[in-house]
C-alpha positions in Angstrom: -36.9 -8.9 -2.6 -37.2 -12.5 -2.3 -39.4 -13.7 0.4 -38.5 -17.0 1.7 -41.3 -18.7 4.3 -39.5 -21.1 7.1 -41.6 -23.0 9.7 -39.5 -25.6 12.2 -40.9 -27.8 14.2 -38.5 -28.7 17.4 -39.4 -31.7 19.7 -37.5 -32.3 22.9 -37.7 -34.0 25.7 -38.3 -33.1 29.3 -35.7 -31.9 31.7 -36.7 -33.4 34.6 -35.7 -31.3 37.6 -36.1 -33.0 41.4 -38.7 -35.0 40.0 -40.5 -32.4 38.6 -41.3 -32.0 35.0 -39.8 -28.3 34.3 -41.1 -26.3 31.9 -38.3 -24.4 30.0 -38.6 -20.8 28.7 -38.2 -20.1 24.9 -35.1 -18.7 23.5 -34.6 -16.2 21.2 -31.7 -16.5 18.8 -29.4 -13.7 18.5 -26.7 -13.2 16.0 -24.0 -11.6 17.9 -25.2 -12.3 21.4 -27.3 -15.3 23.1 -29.7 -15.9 26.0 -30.0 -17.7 29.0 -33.1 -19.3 30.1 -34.5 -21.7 32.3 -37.3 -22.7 35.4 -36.6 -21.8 39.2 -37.3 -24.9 41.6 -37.7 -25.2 45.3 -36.3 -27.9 47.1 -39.5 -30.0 46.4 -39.9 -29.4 43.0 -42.0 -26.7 43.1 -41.4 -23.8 40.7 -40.5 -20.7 42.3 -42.4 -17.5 41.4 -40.7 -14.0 41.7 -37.0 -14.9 42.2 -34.4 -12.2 40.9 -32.3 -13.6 38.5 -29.2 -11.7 38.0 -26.3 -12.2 35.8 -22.8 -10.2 36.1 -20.0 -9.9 33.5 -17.3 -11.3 35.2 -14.5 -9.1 32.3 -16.6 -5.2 33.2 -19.7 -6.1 35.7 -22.1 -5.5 32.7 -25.4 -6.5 34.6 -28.6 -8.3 33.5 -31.6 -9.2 35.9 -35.2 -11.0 35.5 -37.9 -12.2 37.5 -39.5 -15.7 37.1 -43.0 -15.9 36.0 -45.5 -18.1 38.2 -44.1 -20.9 36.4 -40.5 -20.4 38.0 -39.7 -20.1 34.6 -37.3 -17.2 33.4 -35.1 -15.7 30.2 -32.2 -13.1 30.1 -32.2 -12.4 26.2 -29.4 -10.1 24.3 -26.3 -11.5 26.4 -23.1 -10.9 25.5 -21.0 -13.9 25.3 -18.3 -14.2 27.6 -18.0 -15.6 31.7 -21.0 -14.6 34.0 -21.5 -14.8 37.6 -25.6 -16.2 37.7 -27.1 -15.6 41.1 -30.7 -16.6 42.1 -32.3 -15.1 44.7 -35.8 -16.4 46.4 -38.4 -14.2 48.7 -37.3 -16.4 51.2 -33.5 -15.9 51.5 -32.5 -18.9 49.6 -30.0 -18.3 46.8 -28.3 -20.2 43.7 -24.8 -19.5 42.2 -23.0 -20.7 39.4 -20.5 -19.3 37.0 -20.6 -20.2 33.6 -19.5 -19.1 30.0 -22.1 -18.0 27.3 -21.0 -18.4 23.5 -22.9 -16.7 20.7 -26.2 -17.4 19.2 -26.7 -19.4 22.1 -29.8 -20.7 23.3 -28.7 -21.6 26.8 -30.1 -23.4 29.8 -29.4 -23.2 33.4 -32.1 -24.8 35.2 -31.8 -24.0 39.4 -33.3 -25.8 42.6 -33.4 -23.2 45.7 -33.2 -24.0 49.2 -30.8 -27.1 48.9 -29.7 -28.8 52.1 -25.7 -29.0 52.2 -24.3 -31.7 50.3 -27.5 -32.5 48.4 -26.9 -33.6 44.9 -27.8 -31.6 42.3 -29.5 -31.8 39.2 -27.8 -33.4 36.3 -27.9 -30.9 33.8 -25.8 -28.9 36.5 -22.9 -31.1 37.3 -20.4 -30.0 35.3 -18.0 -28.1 36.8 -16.4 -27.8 40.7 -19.1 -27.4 43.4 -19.4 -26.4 46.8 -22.0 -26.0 49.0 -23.6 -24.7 52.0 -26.7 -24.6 54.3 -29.3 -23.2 52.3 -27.8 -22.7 49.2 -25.8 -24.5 45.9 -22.5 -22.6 44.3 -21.6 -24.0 40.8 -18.1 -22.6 39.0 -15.9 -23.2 36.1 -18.6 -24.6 33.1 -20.2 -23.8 30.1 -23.8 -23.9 28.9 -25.0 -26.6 27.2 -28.0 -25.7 24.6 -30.4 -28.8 25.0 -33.7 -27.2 22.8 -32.6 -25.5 19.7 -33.6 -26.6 16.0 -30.7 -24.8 14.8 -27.7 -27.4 13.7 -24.9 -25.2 14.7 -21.2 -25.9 16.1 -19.8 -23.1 18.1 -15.8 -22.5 17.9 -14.8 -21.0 21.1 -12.0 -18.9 21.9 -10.2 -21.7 23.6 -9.7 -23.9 20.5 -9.0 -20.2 18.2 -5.9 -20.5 20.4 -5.1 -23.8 21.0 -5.9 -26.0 17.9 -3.1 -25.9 15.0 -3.8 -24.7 11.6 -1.4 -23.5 8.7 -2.2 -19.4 8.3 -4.1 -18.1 11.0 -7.2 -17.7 8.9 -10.5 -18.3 11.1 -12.4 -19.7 9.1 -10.4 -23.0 8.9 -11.8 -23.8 11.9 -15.3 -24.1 10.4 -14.3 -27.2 9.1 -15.0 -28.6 12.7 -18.5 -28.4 12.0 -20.0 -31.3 10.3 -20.7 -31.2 6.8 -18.3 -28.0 6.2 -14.9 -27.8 4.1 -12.6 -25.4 3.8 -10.4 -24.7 0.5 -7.2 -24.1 1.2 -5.4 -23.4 -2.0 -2.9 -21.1 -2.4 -5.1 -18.4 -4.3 -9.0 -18.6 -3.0 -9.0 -19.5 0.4 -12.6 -20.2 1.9 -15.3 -22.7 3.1 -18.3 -24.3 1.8 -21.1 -26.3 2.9 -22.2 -30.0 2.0 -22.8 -29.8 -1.4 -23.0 -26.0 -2.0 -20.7 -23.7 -3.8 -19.1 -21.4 -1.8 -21.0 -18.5 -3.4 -24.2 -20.2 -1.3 -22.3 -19.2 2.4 -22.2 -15.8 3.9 -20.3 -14.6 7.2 -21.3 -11.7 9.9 -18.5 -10.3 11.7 -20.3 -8.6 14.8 -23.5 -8.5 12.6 -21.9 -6.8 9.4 -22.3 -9.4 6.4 -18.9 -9.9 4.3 -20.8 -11.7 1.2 -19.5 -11.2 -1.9 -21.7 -10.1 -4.6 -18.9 -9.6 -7.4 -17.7 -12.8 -7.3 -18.5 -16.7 -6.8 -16.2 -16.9 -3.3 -18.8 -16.2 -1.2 -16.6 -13.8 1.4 -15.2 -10.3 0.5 -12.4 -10.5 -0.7 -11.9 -14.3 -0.4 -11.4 -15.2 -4.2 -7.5 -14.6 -5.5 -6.4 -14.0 -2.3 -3.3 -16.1 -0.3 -5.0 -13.7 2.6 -7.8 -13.8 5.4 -10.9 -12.5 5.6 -10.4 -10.9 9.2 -7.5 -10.9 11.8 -7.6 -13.6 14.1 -6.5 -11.9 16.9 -9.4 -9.8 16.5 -11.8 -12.5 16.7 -13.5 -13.7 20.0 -15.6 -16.5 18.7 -18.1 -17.8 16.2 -20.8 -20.0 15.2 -20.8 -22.5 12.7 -24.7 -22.8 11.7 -25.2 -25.6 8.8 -29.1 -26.3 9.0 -32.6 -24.7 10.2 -31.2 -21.3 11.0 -33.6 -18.9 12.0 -35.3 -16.2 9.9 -33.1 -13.4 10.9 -30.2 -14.8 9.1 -29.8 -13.5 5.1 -28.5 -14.1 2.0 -27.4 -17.6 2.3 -28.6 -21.1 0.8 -26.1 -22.9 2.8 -23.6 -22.2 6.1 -23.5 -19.6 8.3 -21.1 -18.1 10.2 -21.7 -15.5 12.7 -18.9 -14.0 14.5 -17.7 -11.6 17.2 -15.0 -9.2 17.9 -13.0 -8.6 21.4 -13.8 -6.2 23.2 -12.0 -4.3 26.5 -12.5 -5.3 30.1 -11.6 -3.8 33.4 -8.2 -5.0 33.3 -5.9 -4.7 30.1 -5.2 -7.4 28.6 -2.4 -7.7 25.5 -1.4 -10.4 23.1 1.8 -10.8 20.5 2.6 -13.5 18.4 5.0 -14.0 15.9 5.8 -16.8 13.2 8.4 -17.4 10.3 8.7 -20.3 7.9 11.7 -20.2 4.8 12.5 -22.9 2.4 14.7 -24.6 4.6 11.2 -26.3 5.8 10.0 -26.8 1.6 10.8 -29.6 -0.5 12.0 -28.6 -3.5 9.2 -29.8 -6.6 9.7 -32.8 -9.4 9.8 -30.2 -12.5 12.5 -27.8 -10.8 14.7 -31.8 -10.5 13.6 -32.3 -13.6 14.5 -28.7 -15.4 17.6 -28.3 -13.4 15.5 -25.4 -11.7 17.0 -23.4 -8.8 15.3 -23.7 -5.4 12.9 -21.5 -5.7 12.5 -18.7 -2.9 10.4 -19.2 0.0 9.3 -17.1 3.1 6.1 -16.6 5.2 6.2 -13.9 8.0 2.6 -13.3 10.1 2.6 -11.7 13.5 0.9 -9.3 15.5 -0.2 -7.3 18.6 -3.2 -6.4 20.3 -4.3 -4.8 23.5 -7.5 -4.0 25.2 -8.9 -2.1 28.8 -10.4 -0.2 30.7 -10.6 3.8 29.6 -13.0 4.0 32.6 -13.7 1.1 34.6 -17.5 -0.7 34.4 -18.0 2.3 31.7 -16.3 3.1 28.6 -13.4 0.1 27.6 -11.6 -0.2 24.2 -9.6 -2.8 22.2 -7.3 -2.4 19.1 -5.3 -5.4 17.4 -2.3 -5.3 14.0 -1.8 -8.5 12.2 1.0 -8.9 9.2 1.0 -11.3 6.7 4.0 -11.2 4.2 4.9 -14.1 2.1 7.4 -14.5 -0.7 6.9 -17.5 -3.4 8.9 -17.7 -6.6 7.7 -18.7 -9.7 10.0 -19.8 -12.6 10.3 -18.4 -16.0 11.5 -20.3 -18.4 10.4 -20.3 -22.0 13.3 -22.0 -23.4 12.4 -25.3 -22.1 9.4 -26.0 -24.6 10.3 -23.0 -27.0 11.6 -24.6 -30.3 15.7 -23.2 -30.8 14.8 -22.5 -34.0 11.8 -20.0 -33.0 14.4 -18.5 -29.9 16.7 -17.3 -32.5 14.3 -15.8 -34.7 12.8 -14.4 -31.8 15.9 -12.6 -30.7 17.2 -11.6 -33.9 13.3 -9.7 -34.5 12.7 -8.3 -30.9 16.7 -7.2 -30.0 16.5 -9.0 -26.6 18.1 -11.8 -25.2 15.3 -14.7 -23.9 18.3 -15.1 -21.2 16.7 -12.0 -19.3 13.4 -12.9 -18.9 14.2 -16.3 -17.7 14.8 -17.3 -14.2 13.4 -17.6 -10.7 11.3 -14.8 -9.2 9.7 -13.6 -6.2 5.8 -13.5 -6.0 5.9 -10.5 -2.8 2.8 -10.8 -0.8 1.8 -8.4 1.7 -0.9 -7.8 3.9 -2.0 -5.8 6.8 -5.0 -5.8 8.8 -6.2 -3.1 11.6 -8.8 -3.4 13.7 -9.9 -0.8 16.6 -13.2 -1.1 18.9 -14.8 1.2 21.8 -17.6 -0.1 24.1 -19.6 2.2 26.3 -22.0 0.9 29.0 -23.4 4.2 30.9 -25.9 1.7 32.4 -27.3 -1.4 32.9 -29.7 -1.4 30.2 -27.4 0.0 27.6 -24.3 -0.9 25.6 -22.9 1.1 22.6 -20.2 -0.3 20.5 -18.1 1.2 17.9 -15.4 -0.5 15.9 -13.4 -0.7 12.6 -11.2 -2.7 10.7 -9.2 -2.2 7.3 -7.5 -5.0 5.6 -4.9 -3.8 2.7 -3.1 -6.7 0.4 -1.0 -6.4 -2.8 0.1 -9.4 -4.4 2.2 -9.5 -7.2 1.0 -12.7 -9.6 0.6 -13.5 -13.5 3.6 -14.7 -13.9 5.5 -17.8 -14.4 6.1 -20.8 -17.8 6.1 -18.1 -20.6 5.2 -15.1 -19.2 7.9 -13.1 -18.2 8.0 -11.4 -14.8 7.7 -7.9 -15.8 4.0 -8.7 -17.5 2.9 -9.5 -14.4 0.2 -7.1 -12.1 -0.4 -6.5 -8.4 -3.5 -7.8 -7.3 -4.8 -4.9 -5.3 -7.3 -5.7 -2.1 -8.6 -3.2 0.2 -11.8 -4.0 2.7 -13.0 -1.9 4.8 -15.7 -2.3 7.9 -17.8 0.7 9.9 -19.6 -0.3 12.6 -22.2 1.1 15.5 -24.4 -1.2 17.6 -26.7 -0.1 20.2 -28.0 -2.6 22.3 -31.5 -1.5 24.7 -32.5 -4.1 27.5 -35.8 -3.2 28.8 -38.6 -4.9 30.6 -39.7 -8.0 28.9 -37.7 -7.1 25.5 -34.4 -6.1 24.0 -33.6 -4.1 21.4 -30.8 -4.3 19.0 -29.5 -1.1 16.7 -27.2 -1.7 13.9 -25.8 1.2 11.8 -22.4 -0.4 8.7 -20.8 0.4 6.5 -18.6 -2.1 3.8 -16.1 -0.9 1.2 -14.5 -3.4 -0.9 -12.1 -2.6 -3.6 -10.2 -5.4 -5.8 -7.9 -3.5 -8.2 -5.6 -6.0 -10.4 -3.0 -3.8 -12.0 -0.5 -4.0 -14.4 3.3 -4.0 -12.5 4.3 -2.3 -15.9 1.3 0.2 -17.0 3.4 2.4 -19.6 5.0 -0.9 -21.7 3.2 -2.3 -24.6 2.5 -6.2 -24.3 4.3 -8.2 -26.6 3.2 -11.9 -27.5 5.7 -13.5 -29.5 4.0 -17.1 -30.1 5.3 -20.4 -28.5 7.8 -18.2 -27.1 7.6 -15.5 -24.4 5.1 -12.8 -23.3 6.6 -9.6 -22.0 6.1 -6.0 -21.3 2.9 -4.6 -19.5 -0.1 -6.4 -18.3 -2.7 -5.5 -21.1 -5.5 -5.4 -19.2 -6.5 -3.8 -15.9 -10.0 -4.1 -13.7 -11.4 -2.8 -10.5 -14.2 -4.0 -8.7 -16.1 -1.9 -6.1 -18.7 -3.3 -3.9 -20.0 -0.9 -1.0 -22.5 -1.8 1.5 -24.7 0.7 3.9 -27.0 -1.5 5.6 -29.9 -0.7 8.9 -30.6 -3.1 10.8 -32.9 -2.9 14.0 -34.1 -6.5 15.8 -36.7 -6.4 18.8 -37.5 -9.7 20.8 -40.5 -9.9 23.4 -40.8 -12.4 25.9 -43.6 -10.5 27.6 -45.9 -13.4 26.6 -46.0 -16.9 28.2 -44.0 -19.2 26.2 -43.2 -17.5 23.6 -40.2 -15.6 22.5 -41.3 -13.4 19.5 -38.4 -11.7 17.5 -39.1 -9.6 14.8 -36.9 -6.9 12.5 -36.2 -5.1 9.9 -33.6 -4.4 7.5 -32.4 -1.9 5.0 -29.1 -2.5 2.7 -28.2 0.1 -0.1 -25.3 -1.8 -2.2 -23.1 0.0 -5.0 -21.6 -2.2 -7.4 -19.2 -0.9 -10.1 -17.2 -2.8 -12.8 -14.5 -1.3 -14.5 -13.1 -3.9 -16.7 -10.3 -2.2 -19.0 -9.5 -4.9 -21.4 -6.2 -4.2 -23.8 -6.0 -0.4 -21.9 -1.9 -1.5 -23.2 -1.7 -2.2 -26.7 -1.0 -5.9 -27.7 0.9 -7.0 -30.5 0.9 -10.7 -31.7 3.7 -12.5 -34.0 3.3 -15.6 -35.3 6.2 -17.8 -36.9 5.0 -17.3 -40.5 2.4 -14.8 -42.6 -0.6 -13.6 -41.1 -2.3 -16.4 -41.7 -0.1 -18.7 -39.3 1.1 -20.3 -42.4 5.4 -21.2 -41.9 7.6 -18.9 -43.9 11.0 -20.1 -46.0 13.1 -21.7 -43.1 16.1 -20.1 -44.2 13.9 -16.3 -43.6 15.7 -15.4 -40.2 13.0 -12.9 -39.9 9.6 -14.5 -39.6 8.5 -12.4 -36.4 9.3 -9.6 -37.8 6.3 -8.3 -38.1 3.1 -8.2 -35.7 0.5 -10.5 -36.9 -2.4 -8.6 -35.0 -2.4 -5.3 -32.8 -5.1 -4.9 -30.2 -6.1 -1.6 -28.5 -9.1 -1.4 -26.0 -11.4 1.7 -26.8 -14.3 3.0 -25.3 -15.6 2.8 -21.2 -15.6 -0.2 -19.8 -17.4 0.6 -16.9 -20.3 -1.1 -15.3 -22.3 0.7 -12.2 -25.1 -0.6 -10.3 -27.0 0.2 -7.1 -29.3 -2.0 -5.4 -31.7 -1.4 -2.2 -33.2 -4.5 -0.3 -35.7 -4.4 2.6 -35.8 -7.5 4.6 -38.6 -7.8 6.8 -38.8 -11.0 9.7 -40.9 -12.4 11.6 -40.4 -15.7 14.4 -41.8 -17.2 17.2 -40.4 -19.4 19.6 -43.5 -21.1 21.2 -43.2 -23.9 24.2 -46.7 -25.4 23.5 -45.7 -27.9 26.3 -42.8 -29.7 28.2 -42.4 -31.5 25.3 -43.1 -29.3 22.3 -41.4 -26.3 20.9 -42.2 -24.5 17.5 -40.1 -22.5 15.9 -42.0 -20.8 13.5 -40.6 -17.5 11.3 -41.4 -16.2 7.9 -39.1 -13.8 5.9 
């Protein structure tokens, strides 16, 4: 295991709060949820000791409450992101309400001042938003968090601009390109994103805590690399975080980005979404070479849609979610040999092999197909608990290798199948929270020949036909333990600490020349040009290949990964963040 130490320092200024310097809580970062901290006031300044803090899920009235410490300050860790109702209640009667939107892996702050005479202006770090008031007390709506002490350099994509900004194929993680210092590749065979000067094998993405890295391959995400798919359905997708520097020491296996992300879940009122989109050639310019050769217009299609629908089973309790998305997409490729083939080498080629180079030449479709599925349950039998249970499957064949020379029918179906298990338990007690995760990754890329009972047949400078010679699959399967505890039973600290447990089974089964393979060269053996009026110089195979033997690798890997971090306030104007891993 490799142990990587990490100590960040973090200095911040003041918030000033009624004239008061106000001393704000730590925050622990949370990779699929976030917290909300901050420091209680009384109308002159004063911090505010024992006021309830309670926060309620506006989508399924999941409930989180704390006290503030002599202070005034306070922290609600473990939060699910989403809309909350925060109400603040003194000894004295006096009360603070605001409703605002959390996103993930925040460290947010909502600083309050209690006992507020009617139309008093409030602080600035609470302005945003519509307000109304009244004798006594200060109601805040409609605005999200802002994070204003975090070391972390992180861009959060919100659900909003999933839906609203415009992209090309519905893959999420395009959108990490709004983070600074992020690019994503969007090619038509290995879609992804790296960061700043990193390979893309340096990135790794969590889907509600489950990490999709690839350990086969340099892509960096499962199932990223020779793919014209995505990673995960984007109508499953609630938001993400874009982390590019200084993340903490719970995050693993990276060297550069992060992305952490989280799945929909059900609410007390059912909610559904369908979308559908179509593109053909009429929208495609046809290329230079196709002018040039006197090409037909190659074939062009691209159908993606989808459906999803979540709710209530039982209301405040027990909710679930399920979302389809469809991906299919027909290019064409063009075969045609007997543009650099030499006339002389096309008629010997026809008279040795009996077929006509006629049939393999032409225009044809490179089918793509892909489905994703994507179910989730969420129980909450109490305040203090919430279970979640969800699973997704993503299936693509692809039918590529084809194209110049090589004649359709030596082509193979790039086979992709990934599949994700998932249980969280989530524990809020007094003073900590406690976060379960059981997964479970299966990821299968299976390139196979479209023909597997021809022979391959390589007649030089000419054409390649029959069956792809060669076939692989590549297993990667993940069972990974994860449990995280923060404490912020301790003055101004937040100390998080965890542990985790992943088996990993790699196998490699690379069958190289499982078809035979025969090679003819215009001449003897030797490649040396025969009597030009010999009609016959392919007659013969030059070399025959056959693959012998097992060509499989296996592997299995088990890594512990132990953390430990503290976020320590040593005053209003220094914060630590110190972790080790």
């Amino acid at each position: 295991m490799k142990t990587i130490s990490a100590f960040r320092l973090l200095l911040a200024s003041a918030t000033a709060l009624g004239g008061t310097v106000a001393m704000v809580a730590p925050a622990a970062a949370q990779t699929t949820t976030a917290s909300i901290r901050g420091t209680v006031t009384d109308a002159s300044g004063a911090p505010v000791a024992g006021a309830t803090v309670t926060a309620v899920a506006t989508a399924n009235n999941i409930t989180r409450t704390a006290t503030t410490a002599a202070n005034g300050a306070y922290i609600l860790n473990g939060v699910r992101t989403g809309e909350y109702r925060v109400t603040i209640a003194g000894a004295d009667g006096a009360t603070f309400e605001r409703l605002v939107t959390v996103s993930i892996g925040q460290s947010a702050t909502l600083d309050a001042q209690l006992g507020a005479a009617a139309g008093a202006e409030e602080p600035a770090d609470i302005s945003v938003g519509d307000q109304s008031a009244q004798e006594g007390d200060i109601v805040v709506t409609g605005s999200a968090l802002a994070e204003t002490r975090t070391s972390e350099i992180a861009t959060n994509v919100s659900q909003e601009q999933i839906r609203r900004l415009p992209q090309t194929d519905r893959n999420f993680l395009s959108f990490a390109a709004l983070a600074p210092g992020v690019r994503y590749n969007d090619s038509e065979t290995d879609k992804g994103f790296q960061s700043g000067a990193s390979p893309a094998s340096q990135v790794n993405v969590f889907i509600d805590g489950v990490s999709l890295k690839n350990k086969l391959r340099e892509g960096g995400v499962a199932d990223q690399q020779n793919s014209r798919g995505n990673p995960f359905g984007q109508l499953a997708v609630q938001e993400f975080r874009v982390i590019t520097q200084n993340y903490k020491a719970e995050y693993e296996q990276a060297g550069a980005a992060v992305i952490t992300a989280i799945t929909k879940s059900g609410a007390n009122e059912f909610h559904g979404e369908a979308f559908g989109q179509y593109t053909d050639k009429a929208l495609s310019q046809k290329n230079y070479i196709d002018i040039r050769d006197g090409n037909a217009e190659p074939a062009f299609e691209r159908k993606q849609y989808g459906i999803s629908l979540g709710g209530p089973i039982i209301k405040d309790r027990l909710f679930f979610f399920a979302a389809y998305e469809g991906n299919d997409q027909d290019r064409a490729f063009n075969v045609n040999p007997s543009v650099t083939a030499d006339p002389g080498a096309i008629r010997e080629f026809e008279q040795a092999s009996g077929r006509r180079l006629s049939e393999f030449e032409g225009a044809f479709v490179s089918p793509f197909r892909q489905d994703f599925y994507f179910g989730k349950m969420t129980l909450t039998p109490d305040d203090r608990q919430v279970f979640d249970l969800s699973f997704s499957r993503r299936e693509e064949t692809d039918i590529q290798g084809f194209g110049g020379n090589v004649a359709f029918e030596a082509a193979e179906n790039k086979i992709n199948v990934v599949d994700t298990y998932v249980f969280k338990w989530t524990y809020n007690g007094n003073n900590f929270v406690n976060e379960f995760n059981a997964n479970y990754l299966n990821y299968v890329f299976n390139p196979t020949s479209l023909n597997p009972d021809l022979p391959s047949f390589d007649y030089a400078g000419v054409v390649v036909f029959g069956g792809k010679d060669s076939t692989r699959r590549e297993l990667q399967q993940g069972y990974t333990l994860r449990d995280d505890l923060t404490w912020t039973g301790f003055a101004r600290h937040a100390i998080k600490a965890g542990v985790r447990v992943e088996v990993t089974d790699i196998e490699f089964t690379n069958n190289a020349f499982i078809q035979p393979r025969y090679s003819f060269n215009r001449g003897d053996n030797a490649g040396t040009p025969l009597d030009p009026t010999d009609d016959l110089t392919f007659a013969f195979p030059a070399e025959a290949r056959l693959g012998l033997g097992n060509g499989r690798i296996y592997g299995s890997n088990t890594q512990v990964g132990l953390y430990l971090q503290d976020d320590w306030d040593v005053s209003d104007r220094l914060q630590l963040n110190l972790g080790v891993r």
